[in-house]
PDB file of N, H, CA, C and O in Angstrom:
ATOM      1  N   UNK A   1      -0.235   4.869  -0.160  1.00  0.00           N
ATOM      2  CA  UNK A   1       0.994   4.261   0.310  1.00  0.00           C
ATOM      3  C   UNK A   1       2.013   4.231  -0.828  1.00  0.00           C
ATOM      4  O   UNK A   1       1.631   4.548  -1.954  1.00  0.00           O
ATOM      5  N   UNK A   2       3.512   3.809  -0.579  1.00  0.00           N
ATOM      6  H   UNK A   2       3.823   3.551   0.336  1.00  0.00           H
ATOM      7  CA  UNK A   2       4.700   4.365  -1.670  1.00  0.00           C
ATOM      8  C   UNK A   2       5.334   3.032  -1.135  1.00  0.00           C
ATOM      9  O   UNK A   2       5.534   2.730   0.041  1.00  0.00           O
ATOM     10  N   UNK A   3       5.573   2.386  -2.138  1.00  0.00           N
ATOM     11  H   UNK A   3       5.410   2.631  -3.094  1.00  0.00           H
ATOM     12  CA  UNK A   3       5.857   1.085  -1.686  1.00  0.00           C
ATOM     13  C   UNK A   3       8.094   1.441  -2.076  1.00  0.00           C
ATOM     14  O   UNK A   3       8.358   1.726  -3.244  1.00  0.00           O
ATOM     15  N   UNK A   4       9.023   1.386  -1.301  1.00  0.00           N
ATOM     16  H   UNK A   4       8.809   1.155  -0.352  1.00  0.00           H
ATOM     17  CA  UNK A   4      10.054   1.588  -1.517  1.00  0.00           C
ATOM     18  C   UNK A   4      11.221   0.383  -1.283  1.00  0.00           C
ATOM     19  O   UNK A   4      11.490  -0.150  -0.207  1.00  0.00           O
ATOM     20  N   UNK A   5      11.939   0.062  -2.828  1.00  0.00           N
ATOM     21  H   UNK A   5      11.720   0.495  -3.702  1.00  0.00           H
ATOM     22  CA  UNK A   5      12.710  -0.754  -2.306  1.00  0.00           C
ATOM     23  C   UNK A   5      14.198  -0.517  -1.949  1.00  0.00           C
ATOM     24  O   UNK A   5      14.842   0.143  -2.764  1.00  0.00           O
ATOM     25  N   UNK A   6      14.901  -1.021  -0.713  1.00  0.00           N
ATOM     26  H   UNK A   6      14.378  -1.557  -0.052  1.00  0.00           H
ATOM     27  CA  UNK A   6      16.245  -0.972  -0.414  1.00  0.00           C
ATOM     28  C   UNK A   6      16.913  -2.647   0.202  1.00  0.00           C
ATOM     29  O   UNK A   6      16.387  -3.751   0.340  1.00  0.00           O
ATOM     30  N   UNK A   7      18.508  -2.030   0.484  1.00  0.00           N
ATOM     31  H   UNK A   7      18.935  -1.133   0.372  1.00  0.00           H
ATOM     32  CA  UNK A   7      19.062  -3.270   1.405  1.00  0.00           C
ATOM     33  C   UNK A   7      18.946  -3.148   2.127  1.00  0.00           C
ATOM     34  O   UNK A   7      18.897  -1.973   2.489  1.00  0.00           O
ATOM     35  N   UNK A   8      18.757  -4.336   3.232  1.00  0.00           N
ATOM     36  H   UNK A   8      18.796  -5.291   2.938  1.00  0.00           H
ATOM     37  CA  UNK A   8      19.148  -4.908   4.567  1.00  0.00           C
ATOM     38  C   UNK A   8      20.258  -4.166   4.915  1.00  0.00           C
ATOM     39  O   UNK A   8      21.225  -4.360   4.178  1.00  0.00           O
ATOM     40  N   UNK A   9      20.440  -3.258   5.945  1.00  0.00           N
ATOM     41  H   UNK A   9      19.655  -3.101   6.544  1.00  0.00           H
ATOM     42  CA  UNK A   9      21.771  -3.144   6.710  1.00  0.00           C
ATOM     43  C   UNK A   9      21.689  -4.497   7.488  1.00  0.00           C
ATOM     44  O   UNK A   9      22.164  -4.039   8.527  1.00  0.00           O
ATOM     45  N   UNK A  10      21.537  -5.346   7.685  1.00  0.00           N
ATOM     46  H   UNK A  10      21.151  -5.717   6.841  1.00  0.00           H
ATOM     47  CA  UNK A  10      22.160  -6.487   8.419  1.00  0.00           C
ATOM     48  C   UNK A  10      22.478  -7.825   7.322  1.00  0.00           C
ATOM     49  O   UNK A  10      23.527  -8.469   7.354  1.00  0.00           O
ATOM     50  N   UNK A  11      21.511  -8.045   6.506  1.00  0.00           N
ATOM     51  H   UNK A  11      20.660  -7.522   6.480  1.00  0.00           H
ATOM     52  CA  UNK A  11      21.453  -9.349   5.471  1.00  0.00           C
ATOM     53  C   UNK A  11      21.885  -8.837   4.233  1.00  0.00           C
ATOM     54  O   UNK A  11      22.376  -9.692   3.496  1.00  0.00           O
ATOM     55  N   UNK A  12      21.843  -7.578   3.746  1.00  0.00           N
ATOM     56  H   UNK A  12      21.444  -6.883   4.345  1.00  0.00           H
ATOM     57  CA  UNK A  12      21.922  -7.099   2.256  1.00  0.00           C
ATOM     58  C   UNK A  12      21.342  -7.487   1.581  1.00  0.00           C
ATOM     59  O   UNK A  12      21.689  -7.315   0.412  1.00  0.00           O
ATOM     60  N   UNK A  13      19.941  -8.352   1.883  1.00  0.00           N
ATOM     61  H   UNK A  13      19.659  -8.492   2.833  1.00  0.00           H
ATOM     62  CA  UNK A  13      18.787  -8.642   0.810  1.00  0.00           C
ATOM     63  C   UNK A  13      18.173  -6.782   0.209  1.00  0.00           C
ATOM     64  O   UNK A  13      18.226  -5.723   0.835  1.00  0.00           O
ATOM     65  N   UNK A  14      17.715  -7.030  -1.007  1.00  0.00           N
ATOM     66  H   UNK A  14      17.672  -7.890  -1.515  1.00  0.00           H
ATOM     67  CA  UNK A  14      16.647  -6.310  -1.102  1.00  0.00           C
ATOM     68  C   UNK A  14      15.064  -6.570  -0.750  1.00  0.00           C
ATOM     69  O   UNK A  14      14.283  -7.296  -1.365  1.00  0.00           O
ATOM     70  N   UNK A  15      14.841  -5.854   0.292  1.00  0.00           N
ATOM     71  H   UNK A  15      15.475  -5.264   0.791  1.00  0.00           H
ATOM     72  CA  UNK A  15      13.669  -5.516   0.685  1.00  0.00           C
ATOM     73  C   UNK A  15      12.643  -4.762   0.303  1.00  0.00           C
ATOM     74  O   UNK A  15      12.830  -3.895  -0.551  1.00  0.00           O
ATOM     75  N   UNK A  16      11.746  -4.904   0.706  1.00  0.00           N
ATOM     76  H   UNK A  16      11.594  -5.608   1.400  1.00  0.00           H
ATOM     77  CA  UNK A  16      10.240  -3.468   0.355  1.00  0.00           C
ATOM     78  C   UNK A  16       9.829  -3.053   1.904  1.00  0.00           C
ATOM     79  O   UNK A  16      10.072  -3.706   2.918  1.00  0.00           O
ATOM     80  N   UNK A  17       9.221  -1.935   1.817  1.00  0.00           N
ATOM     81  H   UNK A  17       9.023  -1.404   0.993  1.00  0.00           H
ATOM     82  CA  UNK A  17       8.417  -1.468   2.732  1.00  0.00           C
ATOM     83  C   UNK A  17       7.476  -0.137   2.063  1.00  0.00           C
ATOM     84  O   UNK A  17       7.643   0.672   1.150  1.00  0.00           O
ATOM     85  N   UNK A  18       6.668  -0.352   2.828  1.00  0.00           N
ATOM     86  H   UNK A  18       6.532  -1.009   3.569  1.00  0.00           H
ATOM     87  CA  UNK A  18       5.085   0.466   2.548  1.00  0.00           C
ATOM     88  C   UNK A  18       5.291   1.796   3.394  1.00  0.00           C
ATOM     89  O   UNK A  18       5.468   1.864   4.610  1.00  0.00           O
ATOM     90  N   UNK A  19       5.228   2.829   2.484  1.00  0.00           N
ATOM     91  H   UNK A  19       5.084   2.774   1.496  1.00  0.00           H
ATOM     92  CA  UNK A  19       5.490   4.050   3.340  1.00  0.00           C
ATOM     93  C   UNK A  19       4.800   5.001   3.503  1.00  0.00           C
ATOM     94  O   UNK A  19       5.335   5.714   2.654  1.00  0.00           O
ATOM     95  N   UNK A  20       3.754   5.826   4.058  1.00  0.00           N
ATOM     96  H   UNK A  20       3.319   5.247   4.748  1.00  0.00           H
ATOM     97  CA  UNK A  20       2.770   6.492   4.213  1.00  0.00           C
ATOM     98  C   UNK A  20       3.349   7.729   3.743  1.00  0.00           C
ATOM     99  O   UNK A  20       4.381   7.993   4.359  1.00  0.00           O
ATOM    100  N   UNK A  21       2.939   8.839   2.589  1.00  0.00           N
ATOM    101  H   UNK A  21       2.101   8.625   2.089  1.00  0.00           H
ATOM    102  CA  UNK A  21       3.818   9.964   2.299  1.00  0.00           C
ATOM    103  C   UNK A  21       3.250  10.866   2.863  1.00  0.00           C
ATOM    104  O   UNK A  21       3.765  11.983   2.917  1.00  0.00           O
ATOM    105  N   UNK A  22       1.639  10.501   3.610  1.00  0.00           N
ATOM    106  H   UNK A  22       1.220   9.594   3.567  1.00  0.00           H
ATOM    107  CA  UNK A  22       1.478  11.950   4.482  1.00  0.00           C
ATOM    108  C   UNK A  22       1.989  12.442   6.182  1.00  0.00           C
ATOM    109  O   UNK A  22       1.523  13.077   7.129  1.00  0.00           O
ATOM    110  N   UNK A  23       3.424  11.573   5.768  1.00  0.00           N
ATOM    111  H   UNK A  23       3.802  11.057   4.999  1.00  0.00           H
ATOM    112  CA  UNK A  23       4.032  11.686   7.362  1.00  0.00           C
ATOM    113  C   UNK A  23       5.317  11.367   7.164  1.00  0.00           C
ATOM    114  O   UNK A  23       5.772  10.516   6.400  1.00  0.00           O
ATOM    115  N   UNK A  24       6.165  12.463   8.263  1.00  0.00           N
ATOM    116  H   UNK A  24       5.795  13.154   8.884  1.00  0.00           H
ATOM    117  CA  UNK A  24       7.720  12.334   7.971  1.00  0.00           C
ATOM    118  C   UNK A  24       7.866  11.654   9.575  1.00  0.00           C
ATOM    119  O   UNK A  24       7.601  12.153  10.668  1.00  0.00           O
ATOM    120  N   UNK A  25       8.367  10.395   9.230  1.00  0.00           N
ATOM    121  H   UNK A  25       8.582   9.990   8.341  1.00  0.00           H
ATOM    122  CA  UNK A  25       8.188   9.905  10.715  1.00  0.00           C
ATOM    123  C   UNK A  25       9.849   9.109  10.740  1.00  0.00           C
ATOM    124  O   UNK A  25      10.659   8.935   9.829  1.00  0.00           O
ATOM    125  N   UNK A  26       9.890   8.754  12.189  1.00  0.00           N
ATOM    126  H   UNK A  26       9.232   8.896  12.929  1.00  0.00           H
ATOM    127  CA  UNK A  26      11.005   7.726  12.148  1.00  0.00           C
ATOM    128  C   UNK A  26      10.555   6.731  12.932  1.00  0.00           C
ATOM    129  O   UNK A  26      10.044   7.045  14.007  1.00  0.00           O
ATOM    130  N   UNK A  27      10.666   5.127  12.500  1.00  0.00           N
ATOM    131  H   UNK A  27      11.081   4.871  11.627  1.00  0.00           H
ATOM    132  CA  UNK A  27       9.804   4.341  13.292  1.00  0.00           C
ATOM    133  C   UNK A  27      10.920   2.689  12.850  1.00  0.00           C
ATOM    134  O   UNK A  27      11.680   2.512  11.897  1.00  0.00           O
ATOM    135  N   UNK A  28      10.630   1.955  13.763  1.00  0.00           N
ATOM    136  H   UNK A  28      10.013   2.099  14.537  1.00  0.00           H
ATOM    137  CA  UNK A  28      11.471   0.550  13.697  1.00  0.00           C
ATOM    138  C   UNK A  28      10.747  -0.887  13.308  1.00  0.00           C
ATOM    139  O   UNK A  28      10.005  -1.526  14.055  1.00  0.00           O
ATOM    140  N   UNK A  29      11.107  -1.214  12.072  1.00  0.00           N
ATOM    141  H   UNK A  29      11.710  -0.695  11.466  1.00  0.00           H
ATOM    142  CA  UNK A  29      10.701  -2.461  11.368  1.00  0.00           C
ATOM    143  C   UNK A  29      11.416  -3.654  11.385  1.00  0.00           C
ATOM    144  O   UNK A  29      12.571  -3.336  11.668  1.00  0.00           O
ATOM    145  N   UNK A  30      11.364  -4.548  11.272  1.00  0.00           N
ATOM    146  H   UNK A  30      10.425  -4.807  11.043  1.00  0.00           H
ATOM    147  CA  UNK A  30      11.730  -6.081  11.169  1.00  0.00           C
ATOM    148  C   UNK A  30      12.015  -6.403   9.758  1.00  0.00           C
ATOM    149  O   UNK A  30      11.224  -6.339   8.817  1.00  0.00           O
ATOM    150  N   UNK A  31      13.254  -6.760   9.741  1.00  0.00           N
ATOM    151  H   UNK A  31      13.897  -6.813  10.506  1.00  0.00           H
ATOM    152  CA  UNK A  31      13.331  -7.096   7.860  1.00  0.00           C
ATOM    153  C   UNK A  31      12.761  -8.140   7.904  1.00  0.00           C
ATOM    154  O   UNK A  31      12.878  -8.977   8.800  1.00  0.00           O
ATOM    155  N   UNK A  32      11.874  -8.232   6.655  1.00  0.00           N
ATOM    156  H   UNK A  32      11.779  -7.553   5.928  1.00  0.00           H
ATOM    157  CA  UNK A  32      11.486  -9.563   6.495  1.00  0.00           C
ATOM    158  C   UNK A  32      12.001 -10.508   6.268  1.00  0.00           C
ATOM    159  O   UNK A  32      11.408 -11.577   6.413  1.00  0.00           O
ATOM    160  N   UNK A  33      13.672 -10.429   5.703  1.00  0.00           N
ATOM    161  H   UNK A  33      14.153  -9.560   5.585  1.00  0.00           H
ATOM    162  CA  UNK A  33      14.551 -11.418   5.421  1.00  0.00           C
ATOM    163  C   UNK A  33      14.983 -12.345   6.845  1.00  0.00           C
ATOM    164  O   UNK A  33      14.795 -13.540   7.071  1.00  0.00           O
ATOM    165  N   UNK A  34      15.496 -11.504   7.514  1.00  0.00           N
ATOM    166  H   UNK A  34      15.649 -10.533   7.330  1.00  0.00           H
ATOM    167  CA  UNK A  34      16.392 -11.996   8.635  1.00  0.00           C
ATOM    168  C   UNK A  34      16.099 -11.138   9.724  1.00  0.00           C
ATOM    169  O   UNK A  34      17.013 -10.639  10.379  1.00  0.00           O
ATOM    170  N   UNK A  35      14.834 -10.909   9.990  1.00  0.00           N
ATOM    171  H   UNK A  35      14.091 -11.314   9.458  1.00  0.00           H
ATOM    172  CA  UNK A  35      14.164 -10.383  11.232  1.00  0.00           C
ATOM    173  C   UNK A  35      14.499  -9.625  12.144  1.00  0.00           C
ATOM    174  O   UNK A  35      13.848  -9.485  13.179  1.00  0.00           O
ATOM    175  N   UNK A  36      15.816  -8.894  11.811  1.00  0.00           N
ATOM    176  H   UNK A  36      16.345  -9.007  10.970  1.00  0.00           H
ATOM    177  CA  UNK A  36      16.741  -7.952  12.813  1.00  0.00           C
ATOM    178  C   UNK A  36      15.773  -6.285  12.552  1.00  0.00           C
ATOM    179  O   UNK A  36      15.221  -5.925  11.512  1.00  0.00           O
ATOM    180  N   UNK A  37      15.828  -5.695  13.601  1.00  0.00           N
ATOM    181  H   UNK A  37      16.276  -5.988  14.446  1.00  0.00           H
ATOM    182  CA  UNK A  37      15.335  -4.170  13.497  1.00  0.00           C
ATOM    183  C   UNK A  37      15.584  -2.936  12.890  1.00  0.00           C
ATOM    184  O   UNK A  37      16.242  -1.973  13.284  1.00  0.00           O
ATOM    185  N   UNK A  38      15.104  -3.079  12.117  1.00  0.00           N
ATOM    186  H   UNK A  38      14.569  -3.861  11.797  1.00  0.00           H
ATOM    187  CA  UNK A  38      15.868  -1.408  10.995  1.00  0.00           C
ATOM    188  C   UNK A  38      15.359  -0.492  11.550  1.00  0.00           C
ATOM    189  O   UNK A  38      14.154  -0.528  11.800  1.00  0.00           O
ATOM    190  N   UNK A  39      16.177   0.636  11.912  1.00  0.00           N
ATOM    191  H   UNK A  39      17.156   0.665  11.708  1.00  0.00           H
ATOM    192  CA  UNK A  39      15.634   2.328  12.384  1.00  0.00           C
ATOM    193  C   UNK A  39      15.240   2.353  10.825  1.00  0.00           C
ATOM    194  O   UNK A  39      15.896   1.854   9.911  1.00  0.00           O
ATOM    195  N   UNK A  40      13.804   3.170  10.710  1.00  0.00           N
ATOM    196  H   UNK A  40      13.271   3.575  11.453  1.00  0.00           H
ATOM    197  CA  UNK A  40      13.562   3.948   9.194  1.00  0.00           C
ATOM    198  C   UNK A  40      13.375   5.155   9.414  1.00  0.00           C
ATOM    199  O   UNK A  40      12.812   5.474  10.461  1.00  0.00           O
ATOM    200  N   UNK A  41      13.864   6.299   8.343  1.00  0.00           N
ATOM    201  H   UNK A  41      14.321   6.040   7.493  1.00  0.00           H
ATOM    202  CA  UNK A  41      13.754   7.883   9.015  1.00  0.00           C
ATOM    203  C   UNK A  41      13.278   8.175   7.186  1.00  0.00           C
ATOM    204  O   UNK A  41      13.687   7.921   6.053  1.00  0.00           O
ATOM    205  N   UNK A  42      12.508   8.650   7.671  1.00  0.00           N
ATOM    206  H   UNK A  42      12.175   8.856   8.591  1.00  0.00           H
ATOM    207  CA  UNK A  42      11.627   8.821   6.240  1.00  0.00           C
ATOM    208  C   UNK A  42      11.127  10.394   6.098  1.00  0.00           C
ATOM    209  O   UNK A  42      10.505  10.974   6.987  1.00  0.00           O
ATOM    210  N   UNK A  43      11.611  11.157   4.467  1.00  0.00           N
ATOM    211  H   UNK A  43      12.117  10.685   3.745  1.00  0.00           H
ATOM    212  CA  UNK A  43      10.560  12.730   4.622  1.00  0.00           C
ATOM    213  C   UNK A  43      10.057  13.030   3.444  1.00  0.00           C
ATOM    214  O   UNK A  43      10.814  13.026   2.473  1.00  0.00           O
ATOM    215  N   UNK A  44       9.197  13.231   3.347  1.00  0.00           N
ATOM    216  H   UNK A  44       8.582  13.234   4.135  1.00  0.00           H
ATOM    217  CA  UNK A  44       8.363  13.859   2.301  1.00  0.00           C
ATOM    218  C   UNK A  44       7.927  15.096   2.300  1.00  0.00           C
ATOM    219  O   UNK A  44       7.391  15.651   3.259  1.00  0.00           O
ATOM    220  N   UNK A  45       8.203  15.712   0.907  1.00  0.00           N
ATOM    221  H   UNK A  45       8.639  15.261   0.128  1.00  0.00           H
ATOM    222  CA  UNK A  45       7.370  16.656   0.407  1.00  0.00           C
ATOM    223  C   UNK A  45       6.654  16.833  -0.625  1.00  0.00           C
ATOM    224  O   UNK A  45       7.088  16.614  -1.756  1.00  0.00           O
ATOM    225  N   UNK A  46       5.405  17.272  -0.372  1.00  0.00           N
ATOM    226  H   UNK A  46       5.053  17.449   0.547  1.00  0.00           H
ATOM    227  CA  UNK A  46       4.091  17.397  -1.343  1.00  0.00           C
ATOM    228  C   UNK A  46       4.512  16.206  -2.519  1.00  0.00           C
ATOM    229  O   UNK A  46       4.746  16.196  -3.728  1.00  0.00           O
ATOM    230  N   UNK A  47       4.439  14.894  -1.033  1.00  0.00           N
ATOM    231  H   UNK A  47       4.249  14.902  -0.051  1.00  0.00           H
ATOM    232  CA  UNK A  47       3.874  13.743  -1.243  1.00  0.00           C
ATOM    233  C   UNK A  47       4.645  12.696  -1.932  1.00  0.00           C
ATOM    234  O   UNK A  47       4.324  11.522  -2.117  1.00  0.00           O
ATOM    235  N   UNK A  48       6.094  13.534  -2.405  1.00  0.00           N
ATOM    236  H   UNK A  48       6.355  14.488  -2.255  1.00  0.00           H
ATOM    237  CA  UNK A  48       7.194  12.894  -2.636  1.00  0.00           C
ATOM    238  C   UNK A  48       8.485  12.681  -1.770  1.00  0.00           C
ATOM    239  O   UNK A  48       9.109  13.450  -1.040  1.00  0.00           O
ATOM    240  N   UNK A  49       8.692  11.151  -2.164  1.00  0.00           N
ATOM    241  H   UNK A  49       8.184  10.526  -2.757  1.00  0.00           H
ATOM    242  CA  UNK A  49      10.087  10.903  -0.890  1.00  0.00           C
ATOM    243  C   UNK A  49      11.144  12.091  -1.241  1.00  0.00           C
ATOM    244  O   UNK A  49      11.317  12.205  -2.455  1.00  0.00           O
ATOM    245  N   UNK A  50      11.860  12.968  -0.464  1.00  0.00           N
ATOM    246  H   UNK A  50      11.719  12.875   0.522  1.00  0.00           H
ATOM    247  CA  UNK A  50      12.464  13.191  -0.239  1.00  0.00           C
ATOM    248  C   UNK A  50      14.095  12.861   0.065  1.00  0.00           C
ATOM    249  O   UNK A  50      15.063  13.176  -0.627  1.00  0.00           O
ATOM    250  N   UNK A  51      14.062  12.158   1.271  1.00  0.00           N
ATOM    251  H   UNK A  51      13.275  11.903   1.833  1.00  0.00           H
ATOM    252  CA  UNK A  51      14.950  11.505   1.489  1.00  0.00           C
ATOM    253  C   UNK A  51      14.562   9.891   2.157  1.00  0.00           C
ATOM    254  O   UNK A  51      13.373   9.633   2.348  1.00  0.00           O
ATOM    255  N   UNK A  52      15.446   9.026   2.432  1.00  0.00           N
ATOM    256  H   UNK A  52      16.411   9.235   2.277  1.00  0.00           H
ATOM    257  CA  UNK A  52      14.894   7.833   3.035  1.00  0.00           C
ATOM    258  C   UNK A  52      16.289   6.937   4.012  1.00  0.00           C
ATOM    259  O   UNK A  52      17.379   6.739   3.475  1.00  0.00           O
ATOM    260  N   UNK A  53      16.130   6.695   4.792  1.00  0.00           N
ATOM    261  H   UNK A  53      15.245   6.855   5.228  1.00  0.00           H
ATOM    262  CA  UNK A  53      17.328   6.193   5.284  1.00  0.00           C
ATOM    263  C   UNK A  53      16.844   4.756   6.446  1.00  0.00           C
ATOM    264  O   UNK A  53      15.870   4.777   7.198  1.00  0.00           O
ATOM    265  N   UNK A  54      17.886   3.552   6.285  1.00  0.00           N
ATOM    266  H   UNK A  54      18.678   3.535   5.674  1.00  0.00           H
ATOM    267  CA  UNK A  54      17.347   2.577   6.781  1.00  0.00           C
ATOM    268  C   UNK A  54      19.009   2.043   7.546  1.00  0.00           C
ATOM    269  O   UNK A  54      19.992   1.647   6.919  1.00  0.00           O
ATOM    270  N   UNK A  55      18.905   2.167   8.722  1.00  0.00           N
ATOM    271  H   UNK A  55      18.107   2.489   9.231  1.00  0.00           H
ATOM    272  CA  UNK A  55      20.188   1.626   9.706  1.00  0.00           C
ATOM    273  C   UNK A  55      19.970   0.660  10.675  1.00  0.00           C
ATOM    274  O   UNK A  55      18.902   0.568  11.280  1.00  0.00           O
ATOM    275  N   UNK A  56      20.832   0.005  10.839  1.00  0.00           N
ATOM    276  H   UNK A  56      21.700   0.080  10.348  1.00  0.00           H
ATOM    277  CA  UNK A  56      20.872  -0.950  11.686  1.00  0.00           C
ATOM    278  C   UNK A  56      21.045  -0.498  13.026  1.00  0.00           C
ATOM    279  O   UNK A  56      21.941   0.287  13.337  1.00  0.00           O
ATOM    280  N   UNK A  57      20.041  -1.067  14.001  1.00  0.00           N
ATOM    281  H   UNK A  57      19.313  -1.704  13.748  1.00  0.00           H
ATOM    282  CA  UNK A  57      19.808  -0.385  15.556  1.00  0.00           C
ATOM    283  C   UNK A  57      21.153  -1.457  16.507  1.00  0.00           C
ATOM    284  O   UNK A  57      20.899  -2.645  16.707  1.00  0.00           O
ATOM    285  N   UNK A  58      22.295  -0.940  16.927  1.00  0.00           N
ATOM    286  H   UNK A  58      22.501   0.025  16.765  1.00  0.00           H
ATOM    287  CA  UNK A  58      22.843  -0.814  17.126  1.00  0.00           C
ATOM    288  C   UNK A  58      22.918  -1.185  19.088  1.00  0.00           C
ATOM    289  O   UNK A  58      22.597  -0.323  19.906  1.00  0.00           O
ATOM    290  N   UNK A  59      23.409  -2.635  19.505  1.00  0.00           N
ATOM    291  H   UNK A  59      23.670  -3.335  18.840  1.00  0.00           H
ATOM    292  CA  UNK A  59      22.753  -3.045  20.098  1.00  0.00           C
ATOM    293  C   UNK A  59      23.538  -3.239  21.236  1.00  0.00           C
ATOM    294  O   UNK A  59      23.050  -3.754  22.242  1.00  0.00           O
TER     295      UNK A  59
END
């Protein structure tokens, strides 16, 4: 696991999340700050992040 830190698109805390690098996935988390839903779109190659992107789901 690749533990990665960013902001809140809704609170602007800095956050963590645990990221599996043997999968380029896009999947929806709960900030732990202020509990609103982040889209995460995540890619790796040979096991390094690539790119990483965290948006606010749009409601």
């Amino acid at each position: 696991m690749y533990e990665h830190y960013f902001q809140c698109p809704y609170c602007w805390e800095e956050i963590s999340m645990l990221l599996d690098p043997s999968t380029n996935t896009s999947y929806v988390e709960d900030c732990e700050v202020c509990c609103n839903p982040i889209q995460i779109t995540t890619d790796f190659e040979n096991m390094e992040l690539q790119s990483f992107n965290a948006e606010d789901i749009e409601q």
